[in-house]
C-alpha positions as CSV (number, residue, x, y, z in Angstrom):
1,X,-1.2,-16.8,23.5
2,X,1.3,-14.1,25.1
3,X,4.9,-15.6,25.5
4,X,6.1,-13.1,28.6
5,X,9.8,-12.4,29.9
6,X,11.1,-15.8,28.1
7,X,14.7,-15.7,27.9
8,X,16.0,-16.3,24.3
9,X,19.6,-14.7,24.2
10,X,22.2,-16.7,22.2
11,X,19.0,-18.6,20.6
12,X,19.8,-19.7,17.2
13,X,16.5,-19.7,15.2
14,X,17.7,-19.0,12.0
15,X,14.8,-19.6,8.7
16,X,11.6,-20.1,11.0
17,X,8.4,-19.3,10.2
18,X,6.4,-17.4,13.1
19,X,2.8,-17.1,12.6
20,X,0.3,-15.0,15.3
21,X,2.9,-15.1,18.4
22,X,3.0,-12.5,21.1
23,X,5.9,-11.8,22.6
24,X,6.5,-9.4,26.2
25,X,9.4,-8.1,27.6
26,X,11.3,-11.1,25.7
27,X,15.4,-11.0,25.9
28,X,16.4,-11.9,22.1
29,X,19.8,-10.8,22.8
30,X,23.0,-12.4,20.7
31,X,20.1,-14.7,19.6
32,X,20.7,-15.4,15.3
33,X,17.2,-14.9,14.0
34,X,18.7,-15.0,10.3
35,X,16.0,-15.6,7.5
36,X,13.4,-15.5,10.2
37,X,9.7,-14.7,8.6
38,X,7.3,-12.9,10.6
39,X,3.2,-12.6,9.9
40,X,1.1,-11.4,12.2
41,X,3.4,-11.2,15.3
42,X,3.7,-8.9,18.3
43,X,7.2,-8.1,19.8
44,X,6.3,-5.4,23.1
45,X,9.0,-4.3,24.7
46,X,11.4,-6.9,24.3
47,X,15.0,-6.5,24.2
48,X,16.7,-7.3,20.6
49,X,20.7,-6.2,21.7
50,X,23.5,-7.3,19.0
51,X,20.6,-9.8,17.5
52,X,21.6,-11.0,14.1
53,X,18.2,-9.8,12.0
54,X,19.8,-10.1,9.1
55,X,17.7,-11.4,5.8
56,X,14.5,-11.8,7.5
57,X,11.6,-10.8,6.4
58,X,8.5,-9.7,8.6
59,X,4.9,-8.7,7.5
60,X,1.8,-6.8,9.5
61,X,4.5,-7.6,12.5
62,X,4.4,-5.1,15.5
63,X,7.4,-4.2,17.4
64,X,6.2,-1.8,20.3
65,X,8.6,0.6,22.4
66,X,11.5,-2.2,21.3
67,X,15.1,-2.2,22.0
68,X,17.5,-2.5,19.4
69,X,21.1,-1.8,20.1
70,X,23.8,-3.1,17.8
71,X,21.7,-4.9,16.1
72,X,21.9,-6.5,11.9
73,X,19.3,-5.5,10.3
74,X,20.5,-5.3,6.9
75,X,18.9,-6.8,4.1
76,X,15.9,-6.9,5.8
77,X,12.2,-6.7,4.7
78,X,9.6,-4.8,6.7
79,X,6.3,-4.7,4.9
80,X,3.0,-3.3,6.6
81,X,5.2,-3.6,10.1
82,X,5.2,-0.8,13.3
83,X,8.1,-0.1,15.0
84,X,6.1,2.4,17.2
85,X,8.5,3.6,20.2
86,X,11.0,1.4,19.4
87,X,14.3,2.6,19.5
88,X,17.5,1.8,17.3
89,X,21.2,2.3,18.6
90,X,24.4,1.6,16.7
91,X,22.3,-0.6,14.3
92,X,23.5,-2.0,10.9
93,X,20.6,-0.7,9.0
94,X,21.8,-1.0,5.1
95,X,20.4,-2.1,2.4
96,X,16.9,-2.4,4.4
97,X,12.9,-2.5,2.8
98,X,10.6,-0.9,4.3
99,X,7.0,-1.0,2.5
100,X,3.7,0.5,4.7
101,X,6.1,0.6,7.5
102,X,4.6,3.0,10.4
103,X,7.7,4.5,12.1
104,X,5.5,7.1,14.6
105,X,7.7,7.8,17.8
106,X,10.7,5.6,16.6
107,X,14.2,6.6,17.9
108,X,16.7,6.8,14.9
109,X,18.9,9.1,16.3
110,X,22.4,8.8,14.7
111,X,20.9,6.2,12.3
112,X,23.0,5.8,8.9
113,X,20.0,4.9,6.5
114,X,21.7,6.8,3.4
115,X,19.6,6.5,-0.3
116,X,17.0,3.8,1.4
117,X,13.6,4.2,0.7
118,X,11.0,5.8,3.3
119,X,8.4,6.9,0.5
120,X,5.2,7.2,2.0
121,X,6.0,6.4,5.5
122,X,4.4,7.5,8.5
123,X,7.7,9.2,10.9
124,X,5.6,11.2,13.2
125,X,7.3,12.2,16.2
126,X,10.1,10.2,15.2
127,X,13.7,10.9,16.6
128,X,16.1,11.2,13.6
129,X,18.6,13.5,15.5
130,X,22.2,13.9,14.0
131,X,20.8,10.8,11.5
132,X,22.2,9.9,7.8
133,X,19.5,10.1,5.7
134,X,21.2,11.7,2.4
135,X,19.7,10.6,-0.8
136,X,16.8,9.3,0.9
137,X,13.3,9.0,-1.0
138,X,10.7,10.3,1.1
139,X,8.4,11.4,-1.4
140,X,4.8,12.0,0.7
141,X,6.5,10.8,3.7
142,X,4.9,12.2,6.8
143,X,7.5,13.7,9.2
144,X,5.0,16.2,11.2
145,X,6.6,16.6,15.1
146,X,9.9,14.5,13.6
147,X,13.0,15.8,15.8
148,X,15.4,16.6,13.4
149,X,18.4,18.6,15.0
150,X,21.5,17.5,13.0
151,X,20.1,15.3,10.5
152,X,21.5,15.0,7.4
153,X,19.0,15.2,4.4
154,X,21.3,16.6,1.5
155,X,20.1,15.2,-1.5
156,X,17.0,13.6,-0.1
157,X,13.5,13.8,-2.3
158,X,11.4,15.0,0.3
159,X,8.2,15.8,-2.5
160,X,4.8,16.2,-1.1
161,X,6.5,15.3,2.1
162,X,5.2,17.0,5.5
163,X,7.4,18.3,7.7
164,X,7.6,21.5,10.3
165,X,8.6,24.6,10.5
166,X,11.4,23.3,13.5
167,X,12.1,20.5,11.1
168,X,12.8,22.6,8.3
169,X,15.5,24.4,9.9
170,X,17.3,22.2,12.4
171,X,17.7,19.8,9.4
172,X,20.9,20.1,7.3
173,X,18.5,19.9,3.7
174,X,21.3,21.4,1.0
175,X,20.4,20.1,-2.6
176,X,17.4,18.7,-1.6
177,X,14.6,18.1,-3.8
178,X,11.1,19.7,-2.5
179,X,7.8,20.8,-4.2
180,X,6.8,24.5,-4.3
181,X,4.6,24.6,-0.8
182,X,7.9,22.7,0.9
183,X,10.0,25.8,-0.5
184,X,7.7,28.0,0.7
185,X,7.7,26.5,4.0
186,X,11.0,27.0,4.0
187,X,11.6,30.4,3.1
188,X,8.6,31.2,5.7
189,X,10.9,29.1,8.8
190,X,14.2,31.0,8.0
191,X,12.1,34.4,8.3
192,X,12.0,35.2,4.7
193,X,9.3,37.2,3.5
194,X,7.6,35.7,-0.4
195,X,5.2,37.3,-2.7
């Protein structure tokens, strides 16, 4: 059953349980959705501005083409979740798990997600403009068509990861850890010639 255009702002659900619900164009905003657990739900296009997420923890949830603008999210669990389209503005995103989390098309822009772990995660297409992810894991992280223009991946373990030529050099990737074909990749998108 589809719950459409409900109005939750200032809602205070705080340690629920939600199992199987469907939400559309939903307005969470200012709602306090602390310690909420997810399983199975569907959140499309709903609106999650200044929501308090924090401590939550969500499983094989869906948030699709999602709003999140000054929203907590810290401390929160996302395990075998999709955030595809959804976009995150002046978010509090630290310390944040994410397991089997498909980020394709997600707009990070300007996101602070410093030494969290995206290892193995699927950032196709993603916007991670101008973005904070130094020390970041994203060992086999897939990052092909990810818009990376000012983002900050010094430090960042980006082994066996896959990432463009574009990404490799609008990127800002000093002492970052790659694998040989990452290096050579590189070399090849700053117009160096190898072997």
């Amino acid at each position: 059953m589809d719950i459409i255009g409900e109005d939750y702002s200032d809602a205070v659900v705080r340690g629920q349980r939600w199992e199987g619900r469907s939400f559309v164009r939903c307005d969470f905003t200012e709602a306090d959705l602390r310690d909420l657990v997810t399983s199975g739900c569907t959140f499309t296009e709903c609106a999650f501005d200044r929501t308090d997420l924090g401590g939550s923890a969500h499983n094989a949830t869906a948030f699709r083409s999602c709003r999140f603008t000054g929203a907590v999210l810290n401390s929160t669990e996302f395990t075998s979740c999709s955030w595809l389209g959804s976009t995150f503005a002046d978010c509090a995103l630290r310390p944040i798990t994410l397991t089997e989390t498909d980020l394709t098309l997600v707009g990070l822009a300007g996101a602070v997600l410093r030494k969290a772990s995206l290892r193995g995660l699927r950032l196709r297409e993603a916007t991670l403009s101008d973005a904070d992810l130094r020390d970041v894991d994203l060992r086999d992280a897939d990052l092909t068509g990810a818009r990376l223009l000012g983002c900050r991946l010094e430090g960042a373990d980006l082994r066996g990861a896959r990432l463009d030529a574009d990404g490799l050099v609008q990127a800002t990737l000093r002492g970052a850890r790659v694998d040989p074909d990452t290096a050579v990749a590189f070399a090849a998108a700053h117009g160096l010639r190898v072997g």
